[in-house]
PARO-845881 format. One record per residue (C-alpha): residue in one letter; z, y negated, x. Coordinates in nm, 3 decimals. Layout:
BEGIN
   type         z         y         x
      A         Z         Y         X
...
This chain:
BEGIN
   type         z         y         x
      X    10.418   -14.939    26.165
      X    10.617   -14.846    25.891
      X    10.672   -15.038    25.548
      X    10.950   -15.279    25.506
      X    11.024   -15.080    25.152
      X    11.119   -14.779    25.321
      X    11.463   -14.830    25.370
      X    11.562   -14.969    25.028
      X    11.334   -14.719    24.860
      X    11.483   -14.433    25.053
      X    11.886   -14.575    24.982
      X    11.756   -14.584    24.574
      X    11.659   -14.197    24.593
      X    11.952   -14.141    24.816
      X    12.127   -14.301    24.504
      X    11.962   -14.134    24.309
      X    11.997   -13.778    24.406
      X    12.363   -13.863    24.455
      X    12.402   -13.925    24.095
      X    12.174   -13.594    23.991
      X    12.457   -13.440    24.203
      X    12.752   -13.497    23.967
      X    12.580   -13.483    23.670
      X    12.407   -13.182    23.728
      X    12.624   -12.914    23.648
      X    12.662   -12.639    23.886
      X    12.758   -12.264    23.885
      X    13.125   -12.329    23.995
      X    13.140   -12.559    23.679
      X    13.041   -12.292    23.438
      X    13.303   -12.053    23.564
      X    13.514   -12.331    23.495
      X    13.437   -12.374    23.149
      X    13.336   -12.004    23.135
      X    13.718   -11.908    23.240
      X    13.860   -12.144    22.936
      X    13.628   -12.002    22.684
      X    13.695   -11.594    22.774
      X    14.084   -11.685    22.819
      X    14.158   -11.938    22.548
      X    13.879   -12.016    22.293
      X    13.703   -11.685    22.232
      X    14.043   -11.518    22.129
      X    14.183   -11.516    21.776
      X    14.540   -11.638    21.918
      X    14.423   -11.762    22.313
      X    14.573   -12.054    22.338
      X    14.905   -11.938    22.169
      X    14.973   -11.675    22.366
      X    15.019   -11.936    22.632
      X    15.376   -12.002    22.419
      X    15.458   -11.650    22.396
      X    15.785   -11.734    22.630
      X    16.030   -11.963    22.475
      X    16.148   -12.108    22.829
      X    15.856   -12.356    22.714
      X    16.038   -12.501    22.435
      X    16.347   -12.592    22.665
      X    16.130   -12.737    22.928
      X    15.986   -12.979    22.717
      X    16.290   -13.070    22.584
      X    16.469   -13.142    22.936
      X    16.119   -13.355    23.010
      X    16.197   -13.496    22.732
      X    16.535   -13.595    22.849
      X    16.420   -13.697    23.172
      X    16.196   -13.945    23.058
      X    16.466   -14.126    22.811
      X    16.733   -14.134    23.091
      X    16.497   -14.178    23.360
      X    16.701   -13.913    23.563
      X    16.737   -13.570    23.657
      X    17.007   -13.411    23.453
      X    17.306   -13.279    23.705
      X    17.530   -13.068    23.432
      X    17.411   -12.851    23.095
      X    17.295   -12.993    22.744
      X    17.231   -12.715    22.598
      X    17.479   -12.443    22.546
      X    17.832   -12.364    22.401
      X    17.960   -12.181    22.622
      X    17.939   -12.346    22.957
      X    17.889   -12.731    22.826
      X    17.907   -12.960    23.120
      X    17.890   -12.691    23.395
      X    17.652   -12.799    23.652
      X    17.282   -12.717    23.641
      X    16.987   -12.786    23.857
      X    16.642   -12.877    23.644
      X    16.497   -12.744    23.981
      X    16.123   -12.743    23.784
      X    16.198   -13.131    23.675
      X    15.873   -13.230    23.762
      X    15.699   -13.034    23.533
      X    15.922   -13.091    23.273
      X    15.811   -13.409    23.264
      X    15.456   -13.334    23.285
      X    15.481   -13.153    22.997
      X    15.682   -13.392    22.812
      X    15.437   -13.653    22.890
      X    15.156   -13.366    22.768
      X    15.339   -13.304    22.422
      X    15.473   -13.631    22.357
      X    15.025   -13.725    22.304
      X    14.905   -13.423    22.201
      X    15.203   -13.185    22.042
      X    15.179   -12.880    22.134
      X    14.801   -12.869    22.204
      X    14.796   -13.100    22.503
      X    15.096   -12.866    22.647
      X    14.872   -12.524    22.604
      X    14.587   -12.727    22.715
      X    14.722   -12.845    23.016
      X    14.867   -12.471    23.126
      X    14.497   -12.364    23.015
      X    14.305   -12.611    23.272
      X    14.512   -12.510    23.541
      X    14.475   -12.175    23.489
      X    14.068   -12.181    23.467
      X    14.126   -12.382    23.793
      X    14.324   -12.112    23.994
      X    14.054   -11.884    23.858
      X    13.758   -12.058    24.010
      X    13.931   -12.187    24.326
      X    13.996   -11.795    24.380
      X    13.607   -11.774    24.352
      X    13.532   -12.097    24.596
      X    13.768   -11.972    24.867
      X    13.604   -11.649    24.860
      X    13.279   -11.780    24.904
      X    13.433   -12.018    25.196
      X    13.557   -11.730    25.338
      X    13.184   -11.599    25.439
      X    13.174   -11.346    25.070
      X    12.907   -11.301    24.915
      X    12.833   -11.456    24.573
      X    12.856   -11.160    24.396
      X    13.189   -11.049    24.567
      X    13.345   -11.349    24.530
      X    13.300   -11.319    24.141
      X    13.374   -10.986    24.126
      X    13.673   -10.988    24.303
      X    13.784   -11.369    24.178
      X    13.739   -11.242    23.757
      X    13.960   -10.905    23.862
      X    14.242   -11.140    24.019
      X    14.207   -11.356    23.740
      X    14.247   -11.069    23.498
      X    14.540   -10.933    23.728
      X    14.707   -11.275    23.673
      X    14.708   -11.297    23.368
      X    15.015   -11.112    23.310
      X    15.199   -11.419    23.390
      X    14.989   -11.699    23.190
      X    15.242   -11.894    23.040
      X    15.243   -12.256    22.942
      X    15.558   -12.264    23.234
      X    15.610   -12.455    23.535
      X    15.471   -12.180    23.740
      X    15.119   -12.229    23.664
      X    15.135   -12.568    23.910
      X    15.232   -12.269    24.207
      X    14.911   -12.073    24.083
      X    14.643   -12.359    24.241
      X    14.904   -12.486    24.481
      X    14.910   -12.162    24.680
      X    14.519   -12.118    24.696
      X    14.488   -12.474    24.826
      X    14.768   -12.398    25.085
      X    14.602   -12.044    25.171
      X    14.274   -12.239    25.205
      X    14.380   -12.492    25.421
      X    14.594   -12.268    25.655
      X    14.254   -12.075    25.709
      X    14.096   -12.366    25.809
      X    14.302   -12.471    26.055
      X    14.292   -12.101    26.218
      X    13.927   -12.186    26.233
      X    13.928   -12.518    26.322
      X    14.250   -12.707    26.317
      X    14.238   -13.027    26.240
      X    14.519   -13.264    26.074
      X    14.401   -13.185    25.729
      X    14.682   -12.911    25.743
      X    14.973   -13.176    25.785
      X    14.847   -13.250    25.410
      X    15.088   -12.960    25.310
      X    15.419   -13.117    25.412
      X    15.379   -13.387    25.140
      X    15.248   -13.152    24.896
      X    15.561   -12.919    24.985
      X    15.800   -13.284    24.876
      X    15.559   -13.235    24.529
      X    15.594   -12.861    24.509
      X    15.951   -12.846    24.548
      X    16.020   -13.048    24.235
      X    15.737   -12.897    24.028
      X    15.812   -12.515    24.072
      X    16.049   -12.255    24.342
      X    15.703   -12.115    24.379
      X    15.767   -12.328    24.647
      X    15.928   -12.095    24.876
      X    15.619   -11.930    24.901
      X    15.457   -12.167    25.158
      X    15.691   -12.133    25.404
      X    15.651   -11.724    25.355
      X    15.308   -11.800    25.455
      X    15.324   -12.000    25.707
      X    15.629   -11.772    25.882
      X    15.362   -11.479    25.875
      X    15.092   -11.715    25.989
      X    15.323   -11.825    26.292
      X    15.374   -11.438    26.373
      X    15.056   -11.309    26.301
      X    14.927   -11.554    26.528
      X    15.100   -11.466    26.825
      X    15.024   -11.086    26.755
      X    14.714   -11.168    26.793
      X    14.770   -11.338    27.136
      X    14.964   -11.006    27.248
      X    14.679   -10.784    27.117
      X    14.389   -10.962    27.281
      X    14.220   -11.063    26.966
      X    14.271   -11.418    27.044
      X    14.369   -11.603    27.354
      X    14.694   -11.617    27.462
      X    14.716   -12.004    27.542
      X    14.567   -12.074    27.208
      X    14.794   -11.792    27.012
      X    15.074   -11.961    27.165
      X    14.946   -12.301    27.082
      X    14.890   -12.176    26.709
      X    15.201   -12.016    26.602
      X    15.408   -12.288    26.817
      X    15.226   -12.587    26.520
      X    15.279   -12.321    26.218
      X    15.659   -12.319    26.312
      X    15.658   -12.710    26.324
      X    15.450   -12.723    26.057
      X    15.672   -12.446    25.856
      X    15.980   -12.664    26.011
      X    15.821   -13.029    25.856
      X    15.754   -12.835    25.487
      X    16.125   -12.703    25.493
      X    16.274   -13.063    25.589
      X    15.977   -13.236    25.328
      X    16.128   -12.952    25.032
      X    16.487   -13.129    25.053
      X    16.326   -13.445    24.867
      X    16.452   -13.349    24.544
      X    16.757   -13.452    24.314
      X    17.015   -13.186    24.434
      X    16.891   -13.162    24.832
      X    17.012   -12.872    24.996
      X    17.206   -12.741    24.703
      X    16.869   -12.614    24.520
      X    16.793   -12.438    24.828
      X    17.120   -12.243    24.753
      X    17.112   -12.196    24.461
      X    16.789   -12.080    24.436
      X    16.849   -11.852    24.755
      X    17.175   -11.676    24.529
      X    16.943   -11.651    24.268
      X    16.679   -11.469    24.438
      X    16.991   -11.272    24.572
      X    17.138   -11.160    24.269
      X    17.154   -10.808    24.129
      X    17.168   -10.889    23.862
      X    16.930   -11.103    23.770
      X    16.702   -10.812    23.910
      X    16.842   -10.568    23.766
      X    16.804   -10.738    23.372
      X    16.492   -10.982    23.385
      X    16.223   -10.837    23.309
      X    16.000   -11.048    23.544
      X    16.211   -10.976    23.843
      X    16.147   -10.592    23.737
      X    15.868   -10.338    23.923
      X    15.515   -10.367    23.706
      X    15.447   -10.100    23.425
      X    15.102    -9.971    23.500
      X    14.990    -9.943    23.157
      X    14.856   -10.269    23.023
      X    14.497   -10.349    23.081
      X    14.568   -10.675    23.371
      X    14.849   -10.460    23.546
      X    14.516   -10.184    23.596
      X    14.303   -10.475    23.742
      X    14.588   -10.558    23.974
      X    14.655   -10.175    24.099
      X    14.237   -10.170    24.148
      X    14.279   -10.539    24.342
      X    14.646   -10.362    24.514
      X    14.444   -10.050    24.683
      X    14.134   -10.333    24.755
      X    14.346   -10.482    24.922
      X    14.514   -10.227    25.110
      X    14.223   -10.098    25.238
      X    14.125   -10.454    25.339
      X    14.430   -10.501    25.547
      X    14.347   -10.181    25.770
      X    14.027   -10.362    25.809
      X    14.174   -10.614    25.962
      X    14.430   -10.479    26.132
      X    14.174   -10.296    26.290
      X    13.958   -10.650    26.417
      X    14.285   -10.783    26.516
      X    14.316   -11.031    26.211
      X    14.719   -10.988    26.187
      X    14.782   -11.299    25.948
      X    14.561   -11.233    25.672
      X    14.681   -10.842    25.696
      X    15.023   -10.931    25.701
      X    15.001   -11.178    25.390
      X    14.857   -10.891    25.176
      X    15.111   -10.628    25.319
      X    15.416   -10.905    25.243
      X    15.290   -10.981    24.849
      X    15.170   -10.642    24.798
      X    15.512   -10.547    24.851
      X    15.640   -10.806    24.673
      X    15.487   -10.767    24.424
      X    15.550   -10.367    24.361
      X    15.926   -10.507    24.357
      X    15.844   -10.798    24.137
      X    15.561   -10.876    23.856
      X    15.643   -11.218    23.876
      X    15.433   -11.202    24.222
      X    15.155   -11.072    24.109
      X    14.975   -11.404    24.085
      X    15.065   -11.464    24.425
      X    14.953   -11.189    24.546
      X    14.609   -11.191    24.340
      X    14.577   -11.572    24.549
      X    14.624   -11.433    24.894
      X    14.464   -11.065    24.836
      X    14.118   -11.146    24.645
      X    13.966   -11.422    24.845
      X    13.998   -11.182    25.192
      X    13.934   -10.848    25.029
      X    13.570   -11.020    24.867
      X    13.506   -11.126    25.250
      X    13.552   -10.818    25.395
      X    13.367   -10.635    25.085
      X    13.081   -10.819    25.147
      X    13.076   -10.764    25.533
      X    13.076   -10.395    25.449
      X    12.816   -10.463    25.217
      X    12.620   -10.657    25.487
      X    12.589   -10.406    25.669
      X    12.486   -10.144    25.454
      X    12.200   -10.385    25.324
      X    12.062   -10.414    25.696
      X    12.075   -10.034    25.747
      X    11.861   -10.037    25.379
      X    11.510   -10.068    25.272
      X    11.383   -10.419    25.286
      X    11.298   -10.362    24.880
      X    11.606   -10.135    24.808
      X    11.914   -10.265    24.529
      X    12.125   -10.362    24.786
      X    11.887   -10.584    24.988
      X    11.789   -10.777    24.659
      X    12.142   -10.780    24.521
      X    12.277   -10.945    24.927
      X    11.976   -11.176    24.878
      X    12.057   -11.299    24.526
      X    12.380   -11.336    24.611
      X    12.302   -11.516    24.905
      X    12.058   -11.768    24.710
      X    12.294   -11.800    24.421
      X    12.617   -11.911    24.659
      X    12.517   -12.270    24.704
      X    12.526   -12.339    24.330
      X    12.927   -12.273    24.378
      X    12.984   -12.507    24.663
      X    12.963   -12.829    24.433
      X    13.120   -12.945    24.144
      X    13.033   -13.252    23.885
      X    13.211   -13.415    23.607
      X    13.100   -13.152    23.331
      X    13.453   -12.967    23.402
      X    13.628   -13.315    23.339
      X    13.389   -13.410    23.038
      X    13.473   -13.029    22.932
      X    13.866   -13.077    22.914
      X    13.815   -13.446    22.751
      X    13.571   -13.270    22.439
      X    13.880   -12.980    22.422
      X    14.145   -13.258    22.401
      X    13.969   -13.417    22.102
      X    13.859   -13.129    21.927
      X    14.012   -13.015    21.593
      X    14.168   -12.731    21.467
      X    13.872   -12.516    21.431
      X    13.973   -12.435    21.830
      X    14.256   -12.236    21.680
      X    14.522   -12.522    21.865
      X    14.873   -12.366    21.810
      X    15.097   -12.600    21.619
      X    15.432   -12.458    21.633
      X    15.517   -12.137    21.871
      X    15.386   -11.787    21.742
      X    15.619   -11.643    21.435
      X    15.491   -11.318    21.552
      X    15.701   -11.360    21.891
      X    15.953   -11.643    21.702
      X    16.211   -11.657    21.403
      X    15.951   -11.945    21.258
      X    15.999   -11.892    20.887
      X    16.405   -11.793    20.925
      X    16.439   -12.128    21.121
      X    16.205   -12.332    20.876
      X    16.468   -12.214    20.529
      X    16.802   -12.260    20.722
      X    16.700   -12.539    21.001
      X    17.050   -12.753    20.899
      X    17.253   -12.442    20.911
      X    17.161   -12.325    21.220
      X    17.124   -12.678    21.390
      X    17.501   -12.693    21.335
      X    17.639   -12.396    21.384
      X    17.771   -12.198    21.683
      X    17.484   -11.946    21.684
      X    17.448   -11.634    21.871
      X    17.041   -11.504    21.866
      X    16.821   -11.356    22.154
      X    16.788   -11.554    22.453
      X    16.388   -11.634    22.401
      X    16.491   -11.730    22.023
      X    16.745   -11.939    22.171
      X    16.484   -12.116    22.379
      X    16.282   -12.223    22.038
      X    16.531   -12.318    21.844
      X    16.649   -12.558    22.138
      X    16.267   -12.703    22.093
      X    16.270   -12.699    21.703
      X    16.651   -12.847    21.664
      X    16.699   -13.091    21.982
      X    16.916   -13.230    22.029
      X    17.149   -13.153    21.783
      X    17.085   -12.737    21.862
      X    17.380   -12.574    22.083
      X    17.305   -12.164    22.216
      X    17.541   -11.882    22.366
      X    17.257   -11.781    22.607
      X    16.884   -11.888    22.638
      X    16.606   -11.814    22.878
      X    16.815   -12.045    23.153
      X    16.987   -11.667    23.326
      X    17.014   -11.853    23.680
      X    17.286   -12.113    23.489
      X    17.438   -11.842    23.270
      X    17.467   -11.591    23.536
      X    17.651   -11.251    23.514
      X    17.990   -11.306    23.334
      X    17.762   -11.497    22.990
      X    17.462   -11.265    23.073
      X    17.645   -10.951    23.021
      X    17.894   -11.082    22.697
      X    17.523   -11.142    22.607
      X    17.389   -10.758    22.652
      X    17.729   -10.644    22.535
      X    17.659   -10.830    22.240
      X    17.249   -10.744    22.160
      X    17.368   -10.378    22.230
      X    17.630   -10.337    21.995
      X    17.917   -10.252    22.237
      X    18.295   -10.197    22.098
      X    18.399   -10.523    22.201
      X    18.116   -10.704    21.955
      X    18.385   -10.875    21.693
      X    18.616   -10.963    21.967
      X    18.322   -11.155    22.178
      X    18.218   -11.321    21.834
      X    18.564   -11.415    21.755
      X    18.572   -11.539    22.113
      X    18.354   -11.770    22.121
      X    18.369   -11.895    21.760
      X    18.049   -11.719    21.633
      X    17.931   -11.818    21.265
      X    17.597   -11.756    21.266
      X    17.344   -11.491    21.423
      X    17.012   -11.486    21.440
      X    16.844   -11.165    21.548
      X    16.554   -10.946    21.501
      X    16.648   -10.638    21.218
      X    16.635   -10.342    21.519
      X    16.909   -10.477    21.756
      X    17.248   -10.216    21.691
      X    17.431   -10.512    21.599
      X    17.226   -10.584    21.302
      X    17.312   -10.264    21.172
      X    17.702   -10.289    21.260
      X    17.681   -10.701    21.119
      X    17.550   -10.559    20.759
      X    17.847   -10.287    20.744
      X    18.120   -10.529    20.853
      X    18.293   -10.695    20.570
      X    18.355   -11.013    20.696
      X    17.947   -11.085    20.752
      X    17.687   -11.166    20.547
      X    17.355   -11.127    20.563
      X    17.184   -11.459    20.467
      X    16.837   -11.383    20.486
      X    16.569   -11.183    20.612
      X    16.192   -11.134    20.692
      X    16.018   -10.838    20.902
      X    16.118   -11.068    21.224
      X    16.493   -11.131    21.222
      X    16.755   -11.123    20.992
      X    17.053   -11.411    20.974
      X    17.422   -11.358    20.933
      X    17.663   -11.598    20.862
      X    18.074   -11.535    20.840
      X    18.232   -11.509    20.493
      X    18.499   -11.775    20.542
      X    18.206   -12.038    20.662
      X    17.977   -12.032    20.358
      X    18.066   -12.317    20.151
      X    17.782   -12.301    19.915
      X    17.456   -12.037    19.862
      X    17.151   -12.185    20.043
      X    16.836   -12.258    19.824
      X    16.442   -12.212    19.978
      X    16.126   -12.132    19.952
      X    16.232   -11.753    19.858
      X    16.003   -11.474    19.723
      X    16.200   -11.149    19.461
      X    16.182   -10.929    19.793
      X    16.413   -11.178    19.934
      X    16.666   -11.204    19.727
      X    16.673   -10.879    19.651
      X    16.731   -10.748    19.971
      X    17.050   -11.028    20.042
      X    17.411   -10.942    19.948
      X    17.560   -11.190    19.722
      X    17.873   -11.422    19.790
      X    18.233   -11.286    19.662
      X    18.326   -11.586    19.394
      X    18.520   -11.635    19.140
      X    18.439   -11.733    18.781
      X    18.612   -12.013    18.618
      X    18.503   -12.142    18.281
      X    18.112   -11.982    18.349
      X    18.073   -12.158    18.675
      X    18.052   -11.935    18.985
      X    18.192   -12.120    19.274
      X    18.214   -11.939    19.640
      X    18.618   -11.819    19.689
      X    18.826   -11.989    19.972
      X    18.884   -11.746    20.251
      X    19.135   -11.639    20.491
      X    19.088   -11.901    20.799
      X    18.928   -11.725    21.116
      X    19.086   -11.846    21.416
      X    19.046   -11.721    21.753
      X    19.266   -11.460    21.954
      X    19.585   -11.599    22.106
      X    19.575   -11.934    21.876
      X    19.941   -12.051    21.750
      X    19.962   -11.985    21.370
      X    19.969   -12.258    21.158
      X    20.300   -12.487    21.109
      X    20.460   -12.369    20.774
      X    20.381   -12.605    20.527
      X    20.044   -12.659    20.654
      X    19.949   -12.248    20.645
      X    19.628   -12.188    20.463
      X    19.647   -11.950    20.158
      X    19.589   -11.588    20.245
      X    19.431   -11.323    20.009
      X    19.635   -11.078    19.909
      X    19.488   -10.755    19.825
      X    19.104   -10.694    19.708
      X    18.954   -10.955    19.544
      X    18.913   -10.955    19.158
      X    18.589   -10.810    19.033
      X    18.503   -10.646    19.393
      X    18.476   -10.297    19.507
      X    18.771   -10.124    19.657
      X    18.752   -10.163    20.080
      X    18.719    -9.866    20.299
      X    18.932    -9.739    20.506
      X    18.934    -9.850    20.886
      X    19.086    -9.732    21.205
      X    19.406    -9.868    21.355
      X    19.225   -10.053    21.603
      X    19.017   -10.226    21.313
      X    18.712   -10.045    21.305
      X    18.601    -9.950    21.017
      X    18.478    -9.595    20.964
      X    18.069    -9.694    20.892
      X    18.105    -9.868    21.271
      X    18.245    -9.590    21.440
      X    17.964    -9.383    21.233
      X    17.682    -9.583    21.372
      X    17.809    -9.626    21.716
      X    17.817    -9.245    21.778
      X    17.464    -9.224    21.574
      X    17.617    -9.032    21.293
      X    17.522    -9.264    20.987
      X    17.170    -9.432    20.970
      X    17.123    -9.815    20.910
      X    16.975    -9.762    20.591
      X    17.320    -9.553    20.465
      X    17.525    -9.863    20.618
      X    17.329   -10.126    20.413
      X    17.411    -9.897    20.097
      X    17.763    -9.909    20.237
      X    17.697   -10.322    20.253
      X    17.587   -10.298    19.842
      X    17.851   -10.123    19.728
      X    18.136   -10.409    19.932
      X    17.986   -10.678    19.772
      X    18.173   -10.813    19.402
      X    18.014   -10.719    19.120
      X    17.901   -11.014    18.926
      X    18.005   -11.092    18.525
      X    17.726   -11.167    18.323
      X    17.775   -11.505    18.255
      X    17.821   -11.631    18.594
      X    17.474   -11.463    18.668
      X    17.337   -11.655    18.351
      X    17.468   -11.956    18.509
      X    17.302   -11.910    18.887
      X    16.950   -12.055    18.914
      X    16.724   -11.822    19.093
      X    16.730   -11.907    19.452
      X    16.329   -11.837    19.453
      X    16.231   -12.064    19.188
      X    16.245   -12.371    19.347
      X    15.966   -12.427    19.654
């Protein structure tokens, strides 16, 4: 007869053990923590890099937004020249989630948030791989390349939600095809989620239109019954049918569906974005995808060849995809690694039966085999992981502004109220920062946002970065008085040879311009000698010893009415006192050092000797009577 102890006592080790489980921690936990500390921590800039794309700066600020209005914004806050034109937040969601991230931690909780997910989509590569029948060893070889492939697009941006979202989706899909079940119905809510977090979203029903066809290949081909083929693709097309109808639960309905279909659509978008452009196999991560891209390939004959058409066609649909876009790498490492480590180590299998029972590739199948139960758990040593980071200090190297080796940082830091206020033109991902640093008072020609601007901004916006003939009109335009913009773009060198600029300041990132007629008074900072030195000076005038900026001639735009008489402002009539003689210019207005640079016959070093010798040479006691702009910090 047994003892009346033995249930209780067995219930207390049953306790027991269940406790050992999650705080044990186990081999899917160190990849975990392993992932943060090779991608973020180890690094001299890791968890900066994760700002290297400005788009970050205007997502928190439209989270921002959201959470003071407590609703989705419908038209633009941000720009110039399309105020009040409709745009859909379509990423929302995250927005707010990184609000919510920066708003207690700065800048750190929004890098350390991208950074979590990120290790996450790294080891749920690994887990699914392992589900998937590969062997340990596989499944980390294969998981750390697509992680490394992926990496091309880490970014503290919205799309890091899409990274886990599609490996949960891919792993639940091949459940079902196992053993379907209603845990797959899961995804229609998830889609409602999805939708407002990231257009990643899109990509589910991608999958789940292969899945449907796949299927019923495979009920054509013989490699599955027909009845249950039909059966299968006939609840992937509901089921692709119930995430399409779940993905209009967002605040523009249908509407982000077309607009995000004309985006995907648009030449031009793919024709100037650099993420909707074919990958440049030269960087380290773009190698590790082109050695996962033929893996894979070679995978999908495999399959093809066992009659597995789904998985096959996934990896033929992203490969492809991805070859047209780098954006889709990510995806593709998601669907492509997991499958190619399975069939690797089936391969692998093989050979190791065919071997010696004490040759390599017996022991390396065994250890493999012995060490894939240590990834099938998890415990709360990922969670107590992420809570240490989030209190740690700044000897974790915690970014607290974005990089001023990517960002006009210092320029923006000695001229913030100038450029706050003015009508700024600058490059599109130093737009997006100095929408972060100046909200909300900060106004931009064009920023990271291309599917608002579209073509007819976008290319004003090219014309302008390129130097094209038509640069002062598009300025005068659009009421330029201020541009931002680093010291190699062509219209640097055509801003510093044009009279009616002036070049502000400068530092080896960018140099700032402002129009003649809207300085008002010299700027003081935090300037070094090299500075100064290397800035024109204002044209003044000297009355009585004190050196006070001249009025200039009013710049209005083309086609205004002059002014009433009476009311006209007073015009300057010949060269100024005390300045050099001007050059001579074209009829159209071009002045000879333009036309020079355009067709590459002057260098920009002659035209900022041309700049010197413009600028009004200054009496002696007027420069008696300016303090040094450096000597006050």
């Amino acid at each position: 007869m047994g003892s009346p102890w033995a249930g209780p006592a067995c219930e207390d080790r049953a306790a027991a053990a269940g406790w050992r489980r999650w705080l044990a921690p186990s081999f899917s936990d160190w990849l975990f923590i392993f992932l943060i500390v090779w991608l973020f921590v180890a690094p001299d800039a890791g968890w900066e890099r994760l700002l290297r794309d400005g788009d970050t700066g205007w997502h928190i600020r439209t989270g921002e937004t959201i959470l003071h209005t407590r609703t989705a914004p419908r038209t633009d806050p941000f720009s110039f020249t399309k105020p009040g034109a409709p745009w859909y937040a379509w990423e929302w969601l995250s927005d707010v989630l990184f609000a919510a991230a920066f708003r207690g931690l700065g800048l750190k909780g929004v890098v350390l948030a991208a950074g979590v997910l990120i290790a996450l989509f790294g080891t749920l590569l690994v887990r699914f791989a392992l589900w998937l029948g590969a062997n340990c060893l596989a499944a980390l070889a294969f998981g750390l390349l697509g992680a490394g492939a992926a990496s091309v697009h880490y970014l503290a941006r919205p799309h890091v939600f899409t990274l886990v979202l599609v490996v949960v989706a891919l792993w639940l899909l091949e459940r079902d095809r196992l053993r379907p079940g209603p845990a797959v119905w899961w995804l229609v809510p998830a889609t409602a989620a999805w939708a407002n977090l990231h257009g990643g979203f899109l990509a589910l029903p991608a999958l789940l239109a292969v899945a449907a066809a796949g299927t019923a290949l495979e009920g054509l081909t013989g490699a599955r019954p027909r009845p249950e083929a039909r059966r299968l693709a006939l609840r992937y097309l509901l089921l692709l049918a119930g995430c399409g109808a779940a993905s209009l639960a967002n605040p523009y309905g249908w509407e982000l569906h077309r607009h995000i279909a004309a985006y995907l659509r648009s030449d031009w978008i793919r024709d100037n974005i650099m993420e909707f452009q074919s990958p440049s196999f030269r960087a380290e991560n773009v190698l590790q995808f082109e050695i996962l891209l033929f893996s894979g390939l070679m995978a999908a004959a495999g399959l093809l060849q066992r009659g597995r058409a789904v998985e096959a066609g996934w990896i033929l649909l992203w490969a492809h995809l991805s070859l047209a876009s780098v954006r889709h790498i990510p995806i593709f490492v998601a669907v492509a690694a997991p499958v190619t480590a399975a069939e690797a180590s089936r391969l692998w299998r093989r050979c190791a039966r065919r071997a010696a029972a004490g040759s390599p590739a017996r022991m390396l199948e065994r250890i493999g085999a012995d060490w894939g139960g240590g990834f099938r758990r998890t415990s709360v040593w990922p969670a107590l992981a992420v809570l240490a980071l989030a209190g740690s200090g700044a000897s974790f190297k915690w970014p607290e502004n974005f990089p001023a080796s990517e960002f006009p940082v210092t320029l923006a830091g000695r001229h913030g109220p100038r450029i706050a206020s003015a009508r700024i033109f600058t490059d599109d991902g130093w737009a997006d920062y100095l929408l972060f640093r100046f909200h909300p008072r900060q106004r931009v020609f064009f920023d990271g946002r291309s599917d608002f601007y579209g073509p007819e901004i976008g290319n004003q916006y090219i014309a302008l970065r390129q130097g094209a003939p038509n640069w002062r009109e598009l300025l005068d335009r659009h009421q330029i008085d201020l541009v931002l913009i680093p010291k190699d773009w062509p219209l640097a060198s055509l801003l510093l040879a044009a009279p009616e600029w002036h070049r502000l300041d400068a530092d080896e990132r960018g140099a700032l311009f402002a129009r003649r007629d809207s300085i008002s008074a010299p700027e003081s900072g935090p300037e070094n000698a090299a500075d100064r030195l290397m800035k024109p000076l204002v044209p003044s005038e000297q009355r009585g010893g004190d050196s006070r900026p001249m009025r200039s001639v009013n710049r209005k735009p083309k086609g205004a009415a002059p002014p009433e008489a009476g009311n006209r402002e007073p015009v300057a009539q010949g060269p100024e006192p005390g300045c050099a003689p001007s050059f001579w210019g074209l009829p159209s207005g071009e002045g000879l050092v333009e036309l020079a640079l355009h067709v590459g016959l002057l260098a920009p070093s002659v035209a900022e000797m041309q700049q010197e010798q413009r600028e009004p040479l200054k009496s002696e006691p007027a420069a008696a009577g300016r303090r040094p702009r450096g000597g006050r910090r």
